[in-house]
C-alpha positions in Angstrom: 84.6 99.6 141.8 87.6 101.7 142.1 90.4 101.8 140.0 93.4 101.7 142.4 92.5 99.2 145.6 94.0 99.0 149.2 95.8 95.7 150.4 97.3 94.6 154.0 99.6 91.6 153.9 99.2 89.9 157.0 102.7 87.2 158.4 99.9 85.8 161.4 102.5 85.5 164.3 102.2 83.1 167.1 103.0 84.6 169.8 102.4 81.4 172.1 105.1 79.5 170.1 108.5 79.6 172.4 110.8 78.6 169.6 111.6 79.1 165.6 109.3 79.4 163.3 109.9 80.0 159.9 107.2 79.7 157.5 108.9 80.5 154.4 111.6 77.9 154.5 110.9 74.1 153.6 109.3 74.9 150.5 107.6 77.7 151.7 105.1 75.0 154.1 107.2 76.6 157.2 109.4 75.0 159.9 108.8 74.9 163.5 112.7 74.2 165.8 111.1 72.3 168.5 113.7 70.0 168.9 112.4 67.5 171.8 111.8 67.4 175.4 115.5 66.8 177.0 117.2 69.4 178.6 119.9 69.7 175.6 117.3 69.8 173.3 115.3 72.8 175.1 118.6 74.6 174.9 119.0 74.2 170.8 115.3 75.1 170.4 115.8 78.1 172.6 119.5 79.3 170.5 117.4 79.0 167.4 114.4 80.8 168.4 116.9 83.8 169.4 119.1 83.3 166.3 117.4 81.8 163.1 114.2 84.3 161.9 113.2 84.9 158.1 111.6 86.9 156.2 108.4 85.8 153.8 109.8 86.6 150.5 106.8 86.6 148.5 105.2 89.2 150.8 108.7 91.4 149.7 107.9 90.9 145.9 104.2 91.2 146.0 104.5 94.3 148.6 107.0 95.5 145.2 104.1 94.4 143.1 101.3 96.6 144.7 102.9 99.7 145.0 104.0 99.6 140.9 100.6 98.9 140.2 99.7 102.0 142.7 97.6 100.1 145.4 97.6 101.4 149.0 99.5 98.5 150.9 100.8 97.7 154.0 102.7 95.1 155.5 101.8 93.6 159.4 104.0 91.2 161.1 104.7 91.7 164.6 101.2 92.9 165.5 98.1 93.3 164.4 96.8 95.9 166.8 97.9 98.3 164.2 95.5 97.1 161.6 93.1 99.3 162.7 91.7 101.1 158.8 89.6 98.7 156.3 91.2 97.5 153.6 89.7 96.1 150.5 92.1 93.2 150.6 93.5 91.2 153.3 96.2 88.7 152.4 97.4 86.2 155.1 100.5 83.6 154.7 99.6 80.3 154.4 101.9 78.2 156.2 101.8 74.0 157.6 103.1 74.7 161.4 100.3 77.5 162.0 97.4 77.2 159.7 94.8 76.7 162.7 95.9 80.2 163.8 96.2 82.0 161.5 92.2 80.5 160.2 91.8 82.6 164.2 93.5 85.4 162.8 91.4 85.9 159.5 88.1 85.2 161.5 88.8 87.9 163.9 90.1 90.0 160.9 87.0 89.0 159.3 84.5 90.2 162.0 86.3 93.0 162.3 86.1 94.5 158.6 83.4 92.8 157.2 83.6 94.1 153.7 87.0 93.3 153.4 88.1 90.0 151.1 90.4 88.2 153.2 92.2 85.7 151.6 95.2 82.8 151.8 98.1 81.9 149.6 101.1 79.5 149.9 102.2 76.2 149.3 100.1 74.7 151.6 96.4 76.5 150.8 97.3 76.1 147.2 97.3 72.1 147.5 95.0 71.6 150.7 92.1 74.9 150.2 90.2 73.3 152.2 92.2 73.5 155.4 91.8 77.8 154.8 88.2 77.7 155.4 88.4 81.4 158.1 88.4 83.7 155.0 86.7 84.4 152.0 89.3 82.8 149.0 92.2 81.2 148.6 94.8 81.6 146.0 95.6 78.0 144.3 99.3 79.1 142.9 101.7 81.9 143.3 100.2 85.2 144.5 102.9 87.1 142.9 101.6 85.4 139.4 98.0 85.4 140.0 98.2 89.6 140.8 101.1 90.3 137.8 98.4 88.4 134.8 95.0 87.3 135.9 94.2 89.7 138.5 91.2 92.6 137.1 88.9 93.4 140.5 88.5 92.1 143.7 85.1 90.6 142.9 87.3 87.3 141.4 88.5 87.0 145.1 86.0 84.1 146.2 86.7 80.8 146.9 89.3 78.9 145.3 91.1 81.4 143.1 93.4 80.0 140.4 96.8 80.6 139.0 97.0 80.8 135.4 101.0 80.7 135.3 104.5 80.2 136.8 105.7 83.1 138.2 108.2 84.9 135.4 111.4 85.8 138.1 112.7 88.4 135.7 109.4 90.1 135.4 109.0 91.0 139.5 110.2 94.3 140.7 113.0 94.9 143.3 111.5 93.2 146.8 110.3 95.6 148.6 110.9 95.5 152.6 109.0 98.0 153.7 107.3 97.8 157.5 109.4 94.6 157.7 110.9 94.0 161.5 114.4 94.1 159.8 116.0 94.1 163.0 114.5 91.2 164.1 115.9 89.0 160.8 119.0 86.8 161.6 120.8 83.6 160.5 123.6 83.1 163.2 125.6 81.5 163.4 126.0 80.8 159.5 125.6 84.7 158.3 126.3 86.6 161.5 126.1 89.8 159.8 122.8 92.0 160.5 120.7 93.8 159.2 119.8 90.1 157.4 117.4 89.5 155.0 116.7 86.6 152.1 116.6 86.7 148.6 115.8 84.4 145.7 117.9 84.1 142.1 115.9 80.8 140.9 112.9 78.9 141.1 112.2 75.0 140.8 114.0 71.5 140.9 114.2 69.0 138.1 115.9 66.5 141.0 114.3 63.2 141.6 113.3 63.9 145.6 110.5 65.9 144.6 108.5 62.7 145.5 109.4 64.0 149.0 110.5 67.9 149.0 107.9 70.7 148.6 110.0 72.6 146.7 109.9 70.9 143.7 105.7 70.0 144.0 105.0 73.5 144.1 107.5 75.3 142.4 107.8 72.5 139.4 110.8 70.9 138.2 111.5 73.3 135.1 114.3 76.2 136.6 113.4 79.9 136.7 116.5 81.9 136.3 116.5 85.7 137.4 118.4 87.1 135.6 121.9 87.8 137.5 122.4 91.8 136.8 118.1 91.9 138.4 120.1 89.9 141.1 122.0 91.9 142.2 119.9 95.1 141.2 117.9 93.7 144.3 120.9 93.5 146.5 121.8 96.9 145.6 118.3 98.0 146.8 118.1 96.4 149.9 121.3 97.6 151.1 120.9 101.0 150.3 117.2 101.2 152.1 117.7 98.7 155.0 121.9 98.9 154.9 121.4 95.3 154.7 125.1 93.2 155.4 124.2 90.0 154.9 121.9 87.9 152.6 120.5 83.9 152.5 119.6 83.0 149.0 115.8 81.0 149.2 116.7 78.8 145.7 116.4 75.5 146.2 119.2 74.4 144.0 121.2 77.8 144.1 123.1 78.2 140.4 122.1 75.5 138.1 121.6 77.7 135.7 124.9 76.9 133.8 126.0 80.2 133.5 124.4 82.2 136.4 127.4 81.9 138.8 129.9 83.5 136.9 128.1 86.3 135.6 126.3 86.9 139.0 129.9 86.7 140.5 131.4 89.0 137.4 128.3 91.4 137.9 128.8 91.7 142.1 132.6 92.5 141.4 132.1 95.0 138.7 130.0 96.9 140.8 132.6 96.0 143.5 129.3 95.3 146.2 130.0 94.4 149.7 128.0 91.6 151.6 128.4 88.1 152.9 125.9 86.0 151.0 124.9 82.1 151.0 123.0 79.5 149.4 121.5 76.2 149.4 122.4 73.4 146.6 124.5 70.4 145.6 127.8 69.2 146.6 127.9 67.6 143.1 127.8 71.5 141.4 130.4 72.6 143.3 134.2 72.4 142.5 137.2 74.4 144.1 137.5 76.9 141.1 133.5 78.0 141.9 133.6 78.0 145.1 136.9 80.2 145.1 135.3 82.8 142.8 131.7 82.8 145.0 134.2 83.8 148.0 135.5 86.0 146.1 132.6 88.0 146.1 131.7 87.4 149.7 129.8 83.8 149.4 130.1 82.6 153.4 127.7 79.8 153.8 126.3 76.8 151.8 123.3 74.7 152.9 124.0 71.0 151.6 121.7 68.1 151.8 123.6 65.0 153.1 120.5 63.3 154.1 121.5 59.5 154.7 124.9 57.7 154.5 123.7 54.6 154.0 123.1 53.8 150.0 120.5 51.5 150.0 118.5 53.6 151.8 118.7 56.8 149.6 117.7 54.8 146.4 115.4 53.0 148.3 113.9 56.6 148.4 114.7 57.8 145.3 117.4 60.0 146.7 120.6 60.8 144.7 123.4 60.9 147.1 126.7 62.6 146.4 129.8 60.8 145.7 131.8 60.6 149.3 135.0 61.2 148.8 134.3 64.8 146.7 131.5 65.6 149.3 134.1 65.1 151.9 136.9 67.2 149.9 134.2 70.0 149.4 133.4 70.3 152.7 137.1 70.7 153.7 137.8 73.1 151.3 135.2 75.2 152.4 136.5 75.0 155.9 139.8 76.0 155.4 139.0 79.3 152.9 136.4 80.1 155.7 132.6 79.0 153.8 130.3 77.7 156.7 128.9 74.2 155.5 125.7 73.9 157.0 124.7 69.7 156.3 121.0 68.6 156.1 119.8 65.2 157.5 116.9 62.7 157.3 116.0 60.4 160.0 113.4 57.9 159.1 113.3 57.1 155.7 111.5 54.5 154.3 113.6 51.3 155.4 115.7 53.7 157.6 116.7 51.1 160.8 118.3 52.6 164.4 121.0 50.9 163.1 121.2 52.5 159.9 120.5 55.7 161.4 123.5 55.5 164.0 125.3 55.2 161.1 124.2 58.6 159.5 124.5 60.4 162.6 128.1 58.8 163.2 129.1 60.0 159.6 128.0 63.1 160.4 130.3 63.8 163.2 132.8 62.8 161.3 132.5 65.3 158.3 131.8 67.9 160.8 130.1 70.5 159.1 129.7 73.9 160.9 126.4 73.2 161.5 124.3 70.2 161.3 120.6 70.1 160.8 118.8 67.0 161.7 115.3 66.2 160.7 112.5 63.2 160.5 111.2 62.2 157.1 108.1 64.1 156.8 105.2 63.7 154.2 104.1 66.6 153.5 100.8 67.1 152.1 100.6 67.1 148.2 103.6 65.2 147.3 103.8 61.4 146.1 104.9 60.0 149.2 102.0 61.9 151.1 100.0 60.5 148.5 101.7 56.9 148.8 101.3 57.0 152.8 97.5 58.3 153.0 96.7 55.5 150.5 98.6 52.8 152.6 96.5 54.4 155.6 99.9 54.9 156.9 99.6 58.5 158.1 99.0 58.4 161.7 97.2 62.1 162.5 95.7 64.8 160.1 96.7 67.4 162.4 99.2 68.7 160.3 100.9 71.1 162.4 102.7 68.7 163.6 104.0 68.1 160.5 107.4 70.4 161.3 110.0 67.8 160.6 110.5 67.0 164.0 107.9 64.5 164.7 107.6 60.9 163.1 103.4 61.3 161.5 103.6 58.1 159.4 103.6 54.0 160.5 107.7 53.2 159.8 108.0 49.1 159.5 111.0 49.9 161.8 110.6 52.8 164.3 108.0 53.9 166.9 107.1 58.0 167.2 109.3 57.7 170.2 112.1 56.4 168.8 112.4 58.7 166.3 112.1 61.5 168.6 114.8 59.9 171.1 117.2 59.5 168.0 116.1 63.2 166.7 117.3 64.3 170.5 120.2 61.7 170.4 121.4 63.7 167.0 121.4 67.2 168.0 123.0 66.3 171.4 126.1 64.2 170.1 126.7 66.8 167.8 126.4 69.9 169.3 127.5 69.2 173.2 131.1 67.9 172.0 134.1 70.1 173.3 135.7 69.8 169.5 132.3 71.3 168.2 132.7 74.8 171.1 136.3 74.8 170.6 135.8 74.9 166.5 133.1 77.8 167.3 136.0 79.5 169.2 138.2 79.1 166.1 135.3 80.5 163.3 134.6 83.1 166.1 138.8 84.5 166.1 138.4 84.5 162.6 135.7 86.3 161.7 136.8 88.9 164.0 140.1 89.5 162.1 138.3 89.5 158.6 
């Protein structure tokens, strides 16, 4: 066996799918922006399929990983035509909205290098193997983990393949971006500023909805802080190798460490960096003061979940909801200093009516967020109310690619498939075909030019 090894980390690309897909976001199971059928809809699938495309930030650190360890790798994304030398290890992207290809990919992969271990990792293949059945392992917790501690020869590389820890944040090197389509990253119209790339500060949630969210099932409920001066070490990096302008932070609760915002903040303006940055989290951890000093330092957009505006049915889901009136003066704030909001929202909970779903979607015209996102309740495989639902013999199909947030795969007491997709169409068209909502674009459009 030789000492040093060669690996190819493989992003399988549909190229048959006409609109977004984003396997590392929702808790790294992917998302697929096929927003319905209806003319409007077609048009927002078609804006985000131009506009919205991420990066796999795992394949960044473990890309960082190989190369300190002094393995041969390389990165494929856009095509596999160029994979044309063996390598001793082939590692493919896991992801819920694609899995039966890319199973195609690693078969043809497989017959085409025989002797190389192809293998899977990602939220998904680490709670459902079994689905990952075209290669020859599968990685059953972080990659990044498994290849920093347990990792000795590629002979462990067979069948299920456990993780012995939790990824230590502080412990990976810079990501490393290397034959990455840079050009082809974006996040418009929230982070208009290319080249775009993502970045993570934090790991895990200790909130209740993990009963729901894959974030906190597979990254666990206990935080992993980076620490904020390897924060913004990273930044540094990518912007003097890609001249990167722009940055999405992939934390799912961005700063709850209590004192990461104000030293990251301290840290970017003592090395006085440039970029526009944003990040997801809660309304509840955000006050004026923060906010202020995260502009400061070029924060520009902040994913919130709103989810429901009816009570009842967010503790019927074990939900915490933010208090209204501060959500509401957040949101405004943000507005007027020139912070894009972009609001998250469920369709289709548990005990979710049309009634009490008109309601959510009228609420959410009237906080008018720069962007809305609008999504059906979704188990996803591996959490509690997955769990809950297959037991109730409530899920209505095991083909889980259509499990992209935009399809209704569970019997609701109150609402057929179609109706959720009518009200999922209904949403996206009330809010975005508005002449308030193209004249504000207008307005954040003069703006940013002047800044």
């Amino acid at each position: 066996m030789k000492d040093k090894i060669s690996v190819a980390l493989v992003n399988a690309i549909n190229k048959n799918r006409r609109y977004a897909m984003n396997k590392d976001l929702n808790g790294g199971f992917g998302t697929a922006d096929e927003c319905g059928s209806s003319l409007s809809s077609k048009i927002i699938s078609l804006i985000k399929w131009r506009s919205v495309k991420v990066p796999i930030l795992s394949m960044a650190f473990l890309q960082a990983l190989f190369k300190e360890k002094g393995y041969k790798v390389k990165y494929f994304e856009s095509s596999l035509l160029s994979l044309t030398e063996e390598f001793d290890v082939i590692l493919i992207y896991g992801s819920i909205v694609d899995y039966i290809n890319e199973n195609k990919i690693a078969r043809i992969l497989k017959k085409k290098f025989p002797q190389s271990k192809i293998g899977f990792f990602g939220s998904l293949p680490s709670r459902f193997p079994e689905l990952f059945n075209g290669g020859d392992f599968v990685i059953l917790g972080e990659a990044e983990s498994f290849f920093m501690n347990d990792f000795e020869n590629v002979n462990q590389l067979n069948g299920s393949v456990k993780v012995s820890f939790m990824t230590d944040l502080d412990a990976l090197p810079n990501p490393d971006f290397d034959g990455f389509p840079i050009k082809e990253y974006g996040y418009f119209p929230c982070l208009p500023k290319k080249p775009f790339i993502t970045l993570q500060a934090s790991k895990g949630c200790p909130y209740s909805c993990r009963f729901y969210c894959a974030y906190g099932e597979y990254q666990g409920s206990k935080v992993r802080q980076r620490s904020p001066i390897k924060v913004v070490d990273d930044i540094v990096h990518v912007q003097k190798k890609h001249g990167i302008k722009s940055i999405q932070f992939r934390d799912p609760v961005f700063g709850l460490t209590k004192s990461f915002i104000p030293d990251f903040c301290n840290e970017l303006k003592k090395r006085k960096i440039k970029i526009d940055w944003g990040m997801e989290t809660r309304l509840d951890l955000l006050n004026e003061d923060n906010i202020k000093m995260m502009f400061n330092v070029g924060l520009r957009n902040i994913n919130v979940g709103v989810e429901t505006k009816v009570h009842e049915i967010a503790k019927k889901n074990k939900r915490l909801l933010i208090n209204e009136p501060h959500q509401e003066k957040i949101i405004r704030y943000c507005n007027k200093i020139g912070v894009k909001i972009a609001a998250f929202y469920i369709l289709g909970y548990e005990g979710d009516t049309v009634d009490t779903i008109k309601e959510t979607l009228n609420y959410s015209r009237k906080i008018n967020s720069f962007v809305s996102r609008f999504s059906i309740s979704t188990p996803f495989p591996g959490t509690g109310f997955y769990t809950q639902l297959n037991d109730q013999n409530r899920i209505l199909t095991k083909n889980f690619e259509l499990f992209t947030l935009n399809n209704l795969v569970y019997q609701h007491p109150n609402l057929s498939s179609k109706q959720a997709k009518e009200l999922l169409e209904e949403a996206f068209r009330k809010y975005y075909f508005r002449p308030i909502y193209f004249l504000r674009l207008l307005k954040w459009k003069i703006r940013e030019f002047w800044l």
